[in-house]
TORLOVEX-308899 format. One line per 3 residues: number of its first residue (from 1); their letters; for each residue x, y, z of N, C-alpha, C, O. Coordinates in steps of 0.2 Angstrom, whole numbers, plus 5000, padded with zeros to 4 digits. Example, Ala and Ser with C-alpha at 12.3 -4.5 7.8 and 13.67 -1.06 7.14 Angstrom:
2
1> AS> 5066,4972,5039,5062,4978,5039,5066,4984,5039,5071,4983,5042; 5064,4989,5035,5068,4995,5036,5064,5000,5039,5067,5006,5040
REM end
This chain:
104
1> XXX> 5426,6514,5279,5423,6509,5275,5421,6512,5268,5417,6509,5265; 5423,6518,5267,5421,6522,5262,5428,6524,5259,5433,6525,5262; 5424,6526,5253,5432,6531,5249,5429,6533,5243,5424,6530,5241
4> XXX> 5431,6539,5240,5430,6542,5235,5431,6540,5228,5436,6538,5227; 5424,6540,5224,5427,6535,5218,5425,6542,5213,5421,6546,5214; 5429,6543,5207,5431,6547,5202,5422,6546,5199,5417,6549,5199
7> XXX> 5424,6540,5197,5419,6536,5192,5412,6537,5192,5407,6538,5188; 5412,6537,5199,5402,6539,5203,5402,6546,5205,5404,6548,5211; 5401,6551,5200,5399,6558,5203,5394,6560,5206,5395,6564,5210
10> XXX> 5390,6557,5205,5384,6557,5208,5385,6559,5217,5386,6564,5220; 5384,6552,5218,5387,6553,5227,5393,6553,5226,5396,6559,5228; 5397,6549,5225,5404,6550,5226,5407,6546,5231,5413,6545,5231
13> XXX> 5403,6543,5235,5406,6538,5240,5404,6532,5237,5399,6531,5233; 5408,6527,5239,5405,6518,5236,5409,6512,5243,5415,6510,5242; 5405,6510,5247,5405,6504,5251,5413,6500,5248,5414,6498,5242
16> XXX> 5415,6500,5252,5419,6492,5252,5417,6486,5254,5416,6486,5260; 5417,6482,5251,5415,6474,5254,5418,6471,5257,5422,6468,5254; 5418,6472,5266,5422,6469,5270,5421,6462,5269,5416,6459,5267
19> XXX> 5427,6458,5273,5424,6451,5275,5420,6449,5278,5423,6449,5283; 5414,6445,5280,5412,6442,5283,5413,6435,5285,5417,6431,5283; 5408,6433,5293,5411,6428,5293,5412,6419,5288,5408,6416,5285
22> XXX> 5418,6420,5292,5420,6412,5286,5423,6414,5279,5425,6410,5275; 5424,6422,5278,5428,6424,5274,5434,6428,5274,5434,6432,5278; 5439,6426,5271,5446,6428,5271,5448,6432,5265,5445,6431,5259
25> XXX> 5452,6437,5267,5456,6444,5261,5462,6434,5257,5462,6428,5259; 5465,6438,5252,5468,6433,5248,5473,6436,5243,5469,6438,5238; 5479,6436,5242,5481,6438,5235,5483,6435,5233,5486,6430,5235
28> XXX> 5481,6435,5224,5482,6430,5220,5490,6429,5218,5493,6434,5215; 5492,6425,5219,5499,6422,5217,5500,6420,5212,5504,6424,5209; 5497,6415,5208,5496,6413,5201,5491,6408,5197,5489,6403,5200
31> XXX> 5490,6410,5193,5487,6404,5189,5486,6398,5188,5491,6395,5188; 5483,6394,5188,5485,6387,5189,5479,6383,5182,5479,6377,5180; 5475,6388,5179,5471,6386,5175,5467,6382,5175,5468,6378,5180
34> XXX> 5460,6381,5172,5454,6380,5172,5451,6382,5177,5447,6378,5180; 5451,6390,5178,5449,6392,5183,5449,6394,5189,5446,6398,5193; 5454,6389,5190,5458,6390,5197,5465,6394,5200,5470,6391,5198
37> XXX> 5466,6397,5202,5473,6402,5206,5475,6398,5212,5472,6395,5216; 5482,6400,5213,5485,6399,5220,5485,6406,5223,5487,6412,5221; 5483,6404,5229,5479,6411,5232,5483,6412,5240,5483,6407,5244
40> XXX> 5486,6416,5241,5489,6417,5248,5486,6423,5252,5487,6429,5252; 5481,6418,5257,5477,6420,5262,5480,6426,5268,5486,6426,5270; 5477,6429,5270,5479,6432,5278,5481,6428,5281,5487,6428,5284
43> XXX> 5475,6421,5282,5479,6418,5290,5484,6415,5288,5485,6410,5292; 5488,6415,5283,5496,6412,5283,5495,6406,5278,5500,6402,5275; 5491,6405,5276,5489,6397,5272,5488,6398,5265,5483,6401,5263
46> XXX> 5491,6396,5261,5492,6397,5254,5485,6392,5252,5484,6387,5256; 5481,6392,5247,5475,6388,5246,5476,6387,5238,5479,6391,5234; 5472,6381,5235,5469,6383,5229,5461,6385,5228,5457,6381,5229
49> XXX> 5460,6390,5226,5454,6391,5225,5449,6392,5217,5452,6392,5212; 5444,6392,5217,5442,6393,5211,5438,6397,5209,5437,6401,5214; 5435,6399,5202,5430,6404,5201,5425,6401,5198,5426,6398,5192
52> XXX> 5420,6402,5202,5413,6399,5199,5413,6401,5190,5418,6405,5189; 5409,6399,5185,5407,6400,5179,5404,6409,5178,5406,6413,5174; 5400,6410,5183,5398,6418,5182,5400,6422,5185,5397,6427,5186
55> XXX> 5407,6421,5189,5410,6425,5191,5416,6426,5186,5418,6431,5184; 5417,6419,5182,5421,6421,5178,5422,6424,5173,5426,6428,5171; 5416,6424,5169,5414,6428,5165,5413,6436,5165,5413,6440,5161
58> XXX> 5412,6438,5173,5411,6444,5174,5420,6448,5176,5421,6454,5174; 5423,6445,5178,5430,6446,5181,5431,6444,5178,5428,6440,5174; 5438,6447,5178,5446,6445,5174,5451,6445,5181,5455,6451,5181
61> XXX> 5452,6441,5184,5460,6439,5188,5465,6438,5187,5465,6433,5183; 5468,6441,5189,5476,6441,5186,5481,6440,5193,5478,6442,5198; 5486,6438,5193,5490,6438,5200,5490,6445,5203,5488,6450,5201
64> XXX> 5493,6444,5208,5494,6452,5212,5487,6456,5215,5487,6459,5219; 5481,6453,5209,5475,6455,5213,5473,6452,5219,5472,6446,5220; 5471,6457,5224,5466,6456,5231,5458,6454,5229,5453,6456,5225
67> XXX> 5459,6448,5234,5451,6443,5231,5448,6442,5238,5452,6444,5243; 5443,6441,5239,5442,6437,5246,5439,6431,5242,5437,6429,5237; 5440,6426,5249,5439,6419,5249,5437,6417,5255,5438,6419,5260
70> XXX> 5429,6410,5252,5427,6406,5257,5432,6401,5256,5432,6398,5251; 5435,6400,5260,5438,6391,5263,5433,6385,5260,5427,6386,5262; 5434,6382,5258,5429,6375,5259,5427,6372,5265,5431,6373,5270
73> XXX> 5420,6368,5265,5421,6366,5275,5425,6360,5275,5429,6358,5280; 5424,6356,5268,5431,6352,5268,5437,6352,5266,5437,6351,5260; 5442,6352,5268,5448,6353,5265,5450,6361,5267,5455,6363,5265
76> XXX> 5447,6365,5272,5446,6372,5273,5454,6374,5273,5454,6380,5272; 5459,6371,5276,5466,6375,5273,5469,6373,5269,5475,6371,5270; 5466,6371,5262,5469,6369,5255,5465,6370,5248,5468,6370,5242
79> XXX> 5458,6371,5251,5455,6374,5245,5449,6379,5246,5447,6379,5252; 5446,6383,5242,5444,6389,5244,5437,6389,5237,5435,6384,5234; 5435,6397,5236,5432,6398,5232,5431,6407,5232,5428,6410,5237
82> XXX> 5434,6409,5227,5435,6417,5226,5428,6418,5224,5424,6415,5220; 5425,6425,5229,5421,6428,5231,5419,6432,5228,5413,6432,5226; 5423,6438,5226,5425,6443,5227,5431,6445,5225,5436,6443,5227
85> XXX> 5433,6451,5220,5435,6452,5216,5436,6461,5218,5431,6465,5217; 5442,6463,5222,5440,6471,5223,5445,6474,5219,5451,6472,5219; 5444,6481,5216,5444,6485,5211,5452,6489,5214,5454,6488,5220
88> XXX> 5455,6493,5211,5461,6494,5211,5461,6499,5218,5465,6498,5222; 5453,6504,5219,5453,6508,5224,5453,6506,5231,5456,6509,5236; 5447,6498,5228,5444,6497,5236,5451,6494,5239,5452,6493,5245
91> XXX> 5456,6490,5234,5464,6486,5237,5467,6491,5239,5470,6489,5244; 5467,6495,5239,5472,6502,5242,5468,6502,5248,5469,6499,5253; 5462,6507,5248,5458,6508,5253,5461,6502,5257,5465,6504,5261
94> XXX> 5460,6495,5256,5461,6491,5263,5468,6492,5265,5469,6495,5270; 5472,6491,5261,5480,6492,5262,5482,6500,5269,5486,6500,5274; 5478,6504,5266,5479,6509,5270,5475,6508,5279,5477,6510,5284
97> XXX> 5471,6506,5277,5466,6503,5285,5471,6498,5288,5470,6496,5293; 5476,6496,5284,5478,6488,5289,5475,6482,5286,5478,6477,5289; 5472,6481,5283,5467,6474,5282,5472,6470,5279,5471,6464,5279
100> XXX> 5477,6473,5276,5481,6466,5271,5487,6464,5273,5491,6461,5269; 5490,6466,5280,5496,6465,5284,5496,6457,5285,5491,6453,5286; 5504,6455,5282,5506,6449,5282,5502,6445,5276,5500,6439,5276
103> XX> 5501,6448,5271,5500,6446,5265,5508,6446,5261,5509,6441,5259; 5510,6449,5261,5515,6451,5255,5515,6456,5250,5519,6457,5246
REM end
């Protein structure tokens, strides 16, 4: 749950933000605009989801990027809401643990 960031000399170590529950890993497929992406989930289910206004402003998504996503409680395998935005390291870090099997 750890890996070495260049950036933080300091400690040198930096958390990865696992999912919790009610939340799903996700890669971004494509844009679809006004804030929303077609996002393909772990459990097999392509969703639309969106990015709140102050996530948006802080991120920049692009396809290809690993997100995590809460499902909605209604509509929960067709619309979502991106969480979570993880950095070139911590997507590798998952990658090599296993976590993004059957993603693409």
């Amino acid at each position: 749950m750890v890996y070495r960031d260049r950036r933080n000399s300091e400690s040198g170590t930096v958390r990865v933000r696992m999912p919790r529950k009610g939340e799903i890993l996700g890669m971004v497929e494509e844009m679809l605009g006004g804030g929303r992406f077609r996002i393909n989930c772990k459990d097999g289910k392509t969703r639309i989801c969106r990015v709140s206004g102050k996530f948006k402003r802080r991120q920049w998504i692009r396809p290809g990027d690993l997100v995590l996503v809460r499902p909605w409680e209604v509509q929960e395998d067709e619309r979502g809401d991106v969480i979570w935005k993880y950095r070139r390291a911590e997507a590798e870090w998952l990658r090599r643990k296993g976590f993004t099997e059957n993603m693409g």
